[in-house]
Each structure stands twice: as C-alpha cells, then as structure tokens.
C-alpha positions as CSV (number, residue, x, y, z in Angstrom):
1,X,47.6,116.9,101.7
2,X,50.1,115.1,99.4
3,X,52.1,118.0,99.2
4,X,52.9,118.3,103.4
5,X,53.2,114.3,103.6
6,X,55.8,113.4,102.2
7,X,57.8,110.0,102.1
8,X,61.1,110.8,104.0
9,X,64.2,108.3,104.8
10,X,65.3,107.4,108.5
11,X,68.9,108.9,107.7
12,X,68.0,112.0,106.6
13,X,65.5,112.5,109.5
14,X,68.4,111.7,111.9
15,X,71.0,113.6,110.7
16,X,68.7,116.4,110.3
17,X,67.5,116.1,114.1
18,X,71.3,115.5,114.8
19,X,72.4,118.6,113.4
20,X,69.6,120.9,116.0
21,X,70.9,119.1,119.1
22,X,74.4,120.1,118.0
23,X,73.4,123.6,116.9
24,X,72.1,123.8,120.8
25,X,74.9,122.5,122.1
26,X,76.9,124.8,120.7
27,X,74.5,127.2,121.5
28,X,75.2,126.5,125.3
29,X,79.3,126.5,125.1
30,X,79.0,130.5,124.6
31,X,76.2,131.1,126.8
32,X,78.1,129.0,129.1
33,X,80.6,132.1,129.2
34,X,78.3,134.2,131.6
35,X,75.9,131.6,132.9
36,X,77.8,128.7,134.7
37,X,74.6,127.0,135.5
38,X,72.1,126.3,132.6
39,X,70.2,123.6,131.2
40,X,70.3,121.4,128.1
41,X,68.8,118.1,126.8
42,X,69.9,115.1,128.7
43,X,67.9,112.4,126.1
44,X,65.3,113.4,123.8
45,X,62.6,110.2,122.7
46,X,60.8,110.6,119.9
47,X,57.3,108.1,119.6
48,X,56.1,108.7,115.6
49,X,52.8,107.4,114.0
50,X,54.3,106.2,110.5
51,X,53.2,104.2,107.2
52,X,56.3,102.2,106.1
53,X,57.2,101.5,102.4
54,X,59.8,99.2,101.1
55,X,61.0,98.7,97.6
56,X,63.2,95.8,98.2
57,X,66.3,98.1,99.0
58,X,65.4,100.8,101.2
59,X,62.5,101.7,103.7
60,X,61.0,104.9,103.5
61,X,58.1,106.5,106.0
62,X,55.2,108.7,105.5
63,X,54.1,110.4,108.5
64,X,50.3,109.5,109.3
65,X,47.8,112.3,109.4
66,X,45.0,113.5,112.0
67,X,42.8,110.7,111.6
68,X,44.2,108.3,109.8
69,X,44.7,104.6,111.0
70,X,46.4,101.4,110.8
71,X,50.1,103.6,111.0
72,X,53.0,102.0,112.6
73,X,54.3,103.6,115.7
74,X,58.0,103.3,116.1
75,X,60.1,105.1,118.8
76,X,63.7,107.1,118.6
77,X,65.8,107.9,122.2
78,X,68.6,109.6,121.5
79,X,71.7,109.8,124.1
80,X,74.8,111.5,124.0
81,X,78.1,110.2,123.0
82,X,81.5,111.3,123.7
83,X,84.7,112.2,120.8
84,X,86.6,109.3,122.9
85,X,83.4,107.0,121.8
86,X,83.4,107.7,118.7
87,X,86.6,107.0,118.0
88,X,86.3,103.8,119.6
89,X,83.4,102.3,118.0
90,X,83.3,104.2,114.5
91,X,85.6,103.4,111.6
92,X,87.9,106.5,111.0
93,X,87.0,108.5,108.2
94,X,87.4,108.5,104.4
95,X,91.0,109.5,103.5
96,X,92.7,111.7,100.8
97,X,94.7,108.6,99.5
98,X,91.3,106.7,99.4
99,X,88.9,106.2,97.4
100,X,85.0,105.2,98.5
101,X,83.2,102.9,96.4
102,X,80.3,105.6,95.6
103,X,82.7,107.3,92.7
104,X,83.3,104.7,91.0
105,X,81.0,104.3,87.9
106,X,81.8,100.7,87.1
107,X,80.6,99.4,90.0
108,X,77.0,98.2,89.7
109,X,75.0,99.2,92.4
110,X,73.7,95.9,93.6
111,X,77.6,95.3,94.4
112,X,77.8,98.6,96.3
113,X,74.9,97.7,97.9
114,X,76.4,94.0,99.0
115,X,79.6,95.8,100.3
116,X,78.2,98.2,102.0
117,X,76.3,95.8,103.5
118,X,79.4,93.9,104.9
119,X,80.7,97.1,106.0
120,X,83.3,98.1,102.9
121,X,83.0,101.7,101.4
122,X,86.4,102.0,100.4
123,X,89.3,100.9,98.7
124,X,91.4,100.7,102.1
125,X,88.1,98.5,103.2
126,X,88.7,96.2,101.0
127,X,92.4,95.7,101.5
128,X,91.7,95.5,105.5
129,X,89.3,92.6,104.0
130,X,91.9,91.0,101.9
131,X,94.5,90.7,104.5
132,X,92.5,88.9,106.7
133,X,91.9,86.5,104.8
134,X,88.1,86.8,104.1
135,X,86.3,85.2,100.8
136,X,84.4,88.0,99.7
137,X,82.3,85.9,97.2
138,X,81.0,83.5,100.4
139,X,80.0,86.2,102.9
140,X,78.3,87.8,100.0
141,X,76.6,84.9,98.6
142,X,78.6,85.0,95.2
143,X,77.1,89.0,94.8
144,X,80.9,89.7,94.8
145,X,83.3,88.7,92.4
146,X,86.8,90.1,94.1
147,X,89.0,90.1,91.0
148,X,86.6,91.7,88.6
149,X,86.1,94.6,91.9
150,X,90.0,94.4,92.9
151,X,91.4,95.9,89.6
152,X,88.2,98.0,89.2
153,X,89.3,99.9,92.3
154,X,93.0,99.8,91.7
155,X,92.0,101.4,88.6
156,X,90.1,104.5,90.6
157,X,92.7,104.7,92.8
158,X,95.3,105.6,89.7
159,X,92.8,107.6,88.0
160,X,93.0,109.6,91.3
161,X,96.3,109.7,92.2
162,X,98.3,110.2,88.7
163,X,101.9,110.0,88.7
164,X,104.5,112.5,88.3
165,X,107.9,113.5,88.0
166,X,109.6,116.5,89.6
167,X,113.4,115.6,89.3
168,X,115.4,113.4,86.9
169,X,119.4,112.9,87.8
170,X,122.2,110.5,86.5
171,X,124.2,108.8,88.9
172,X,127.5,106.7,87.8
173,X,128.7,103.7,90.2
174,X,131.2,100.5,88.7
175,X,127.6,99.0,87.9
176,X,126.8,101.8,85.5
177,X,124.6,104.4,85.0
178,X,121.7,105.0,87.3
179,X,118.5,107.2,86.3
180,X,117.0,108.5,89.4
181,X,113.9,109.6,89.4
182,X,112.1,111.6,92.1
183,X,108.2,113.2,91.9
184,X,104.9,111.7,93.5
185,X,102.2,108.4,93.4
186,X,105.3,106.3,91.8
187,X,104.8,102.9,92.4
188,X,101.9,102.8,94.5
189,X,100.8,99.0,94.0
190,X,103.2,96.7,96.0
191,X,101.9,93.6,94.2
192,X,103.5,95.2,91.2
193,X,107.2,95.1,89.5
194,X,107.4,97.9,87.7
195,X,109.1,97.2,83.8
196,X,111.2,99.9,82.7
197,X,112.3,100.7,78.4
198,X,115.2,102.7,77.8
199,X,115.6,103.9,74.4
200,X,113.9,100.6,73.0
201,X,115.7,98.1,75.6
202,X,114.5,96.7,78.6
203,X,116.2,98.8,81.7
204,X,116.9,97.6,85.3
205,X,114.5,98.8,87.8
206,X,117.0,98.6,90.8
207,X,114.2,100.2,93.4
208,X,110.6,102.4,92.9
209,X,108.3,103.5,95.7
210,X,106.0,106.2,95.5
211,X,108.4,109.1,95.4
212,X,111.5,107.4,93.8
213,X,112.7,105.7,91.3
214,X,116.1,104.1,90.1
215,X,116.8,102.5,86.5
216,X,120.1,100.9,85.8
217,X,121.0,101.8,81.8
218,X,123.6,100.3,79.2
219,X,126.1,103.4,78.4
220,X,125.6,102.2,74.4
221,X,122.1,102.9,75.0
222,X,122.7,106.3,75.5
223,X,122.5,109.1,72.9
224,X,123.5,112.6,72.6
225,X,119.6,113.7,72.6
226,X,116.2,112.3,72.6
227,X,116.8,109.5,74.9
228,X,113.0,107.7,76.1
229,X,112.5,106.1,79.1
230,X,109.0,104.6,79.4
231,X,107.9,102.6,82.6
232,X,105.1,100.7,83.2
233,X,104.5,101.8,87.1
234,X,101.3,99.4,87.5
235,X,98.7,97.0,84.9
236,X,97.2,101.1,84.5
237,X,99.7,103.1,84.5
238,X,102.5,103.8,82.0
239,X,105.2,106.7,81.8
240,X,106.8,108.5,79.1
241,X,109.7,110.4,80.2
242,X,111.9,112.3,77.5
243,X,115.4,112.9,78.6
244,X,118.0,114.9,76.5
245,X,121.0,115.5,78.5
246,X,121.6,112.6,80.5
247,X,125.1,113.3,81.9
C-alpha cells in the first residue's frame, strides 16, 4: 500500500497536470488543420481527498485511500491564460548574464528560503531590490544580512562571467601612451574603479566597461620586452596581461 501512496508536492503535481493540458492543446493545433470545429477543455476542477504533512518548510500530501478517514479535501480549478498574461503578471525569465540564487553554494538555505520568500531568485533581483531602496534585513526579520549576500553574489556572478582579452593596441596622443584593451566581462561592477600596475607602477585607468579598456602609461616605464600590466577589474577579479611589443 505504501508503495502506490506516496507523499507528493503541490508543484510537481501541477506542473505535471500542466504539462497534459498543453500536450492536448497542442494536440488540437494540428488536428485543427482538417477539423475547424473540435472540442477541448474549457476549465478542468479537480476535488482530492488528501493527508497533509508539514515539516516546518514545505507541505507535502498523501493521497487518502478507499476507506480511510479524517483526509482533507482540497480543490484545484484550473483556467486558461494567455502569452499577453503572462507577460504581464510573471517576472521575465532567468537571463544568461544572471545568476539565480539556487547555484550558489554559500548561500545557506534558510536565506534562500527568506528570499525566495520575498520574491528574489536572482542576482538582478536583488539589484531591482537595492535600487528601490528596500532594507532587506527589516522585511526579512534580520534573516538577511545584505552585505554578507551582496559580495557573495557579486562573487558568482564573476565566477560566471570570467574576463578576457581579445585585442591589446598602443595608442600615442600629447598625453602619452594609451593601452587599449578590447575582449569581454571587463569591468562589469559599476560601483567599482578599476586599479591598473604597469610594470611595477600604478597606471591611469582613463575608461573600462565591459568590452574596453584604456590605461595611460609613463614612456620610462616601458621596456623592450616583458612589459606587465595587471588590473584589478573588481574586489574578485584581477588580470595579468603580458605585453612584449608595445609599439
């Protein structure tokens, strides 16, 4: 008996139920092709017999059995929505340059868990959070520390996004020699001045983004070969660049 009744999630039951109404919708766009007039599911309710269980963090449900009392009944209608809808009322999804909380190991879970709760996922969650203003610590009842979690994430984001250089060039201009740099994730924290070391002496970063670079130089630092720049392009990031013919 234990074997067929088994403790299942709300989510997964959802998505799973989910995933046959779209199978039949999609089932009904090619027979749609020779049969204008058909029929499908307008809303489908659901009315379960269920034993709840609750650890403190989640609820899970065991279906009750022929016979068996004292179960919980709890109901499910579900109705159609449209793309236009969704888009509306449902936070777009996780992007390439983001990073959700789920990855990143550092995070204890009770902190996940108090994000999530207060609807941040992500990295670009948290920013959205930050710019408005909003005292994380508060609205999670101190569960949050934000500058412990803020470099925690800025660190993941680096760690996914590694820098990289693709083309080094000298420029000369009657302020001296310029070192551009060109290549990918540069300086991606804007909070951030990056520090630049040429050949043992502090250089001139003159601009950085995330796919350039410039470094005003001293000519006397200059040698024939071996020249090092080293930048420091955020608190966890720092680039070694070895340049041997800089004119």
């Amino acid at each position: 008996m234990a074997a067929t009744n088994r403790a299942w999630n709300l989510e997964s039951f959802l998505d799973s139920l989910i995933v046959e109404l779209d199978k039949a919708r999609e089932t009904l766009a090619v027979k749609a092709i020779n049969k204008p007039l058909t029929y499908a599911v307008k809303d489908l309710n659901l009315e379960l017999q269920l034993f709840p269980n609750y650890d403190g963090k989640k609820v899970r449900f065991t279906t009750a059995q022929p016979g068996q009392t004292g179960a919980s009944k709890i109901g499910i209608q579900l109705g159609s929505i449209t793309d236009q809808q969704i888009r509306k009322t449902t936070k777009e999804p996780t992007t390439r340059d983001d990073i959700s909380i789920d990855i990143i190991e550092e995070i204890d879970e009770d902190t996940k868990d108090s994000l999530r709760k207060i609807g941040v996922s992500s990295v670009n969650d948290l920013e959205k959070v930050e710019k408005k203003n909003v005292d994380l610590e508060k609205v999670s009842n101190k569960k949050v520390n934000y500058k412990k979690l803020s470099k925690l994430l800025q660190k993941a984001r680096r760690t996914n996004l590694p820098p990289s250089i693709q083309r080094a060039s000298m420029s000369v201009s009657t302020e001296g020699k310029v070192l551009e740099l060109e290549g990918n994730n540069l300086g991606i924290d804007r909070q951030f001045s990056p520090v630049a070391v040429f050949n043992g002496d502090l250089a001139e970063v003159l601009s950085c983004d995330t796919v350039s670079m410039q470094v005003r130089v001293d000519e006397k630092q200059f040698k024939e070969k071996d020249n090092v720049l080293v930048m420091a392009l955020d608190p966890f990031t720092v680039l070694k660049i070895n340049i041997n013919n800089p004119l």
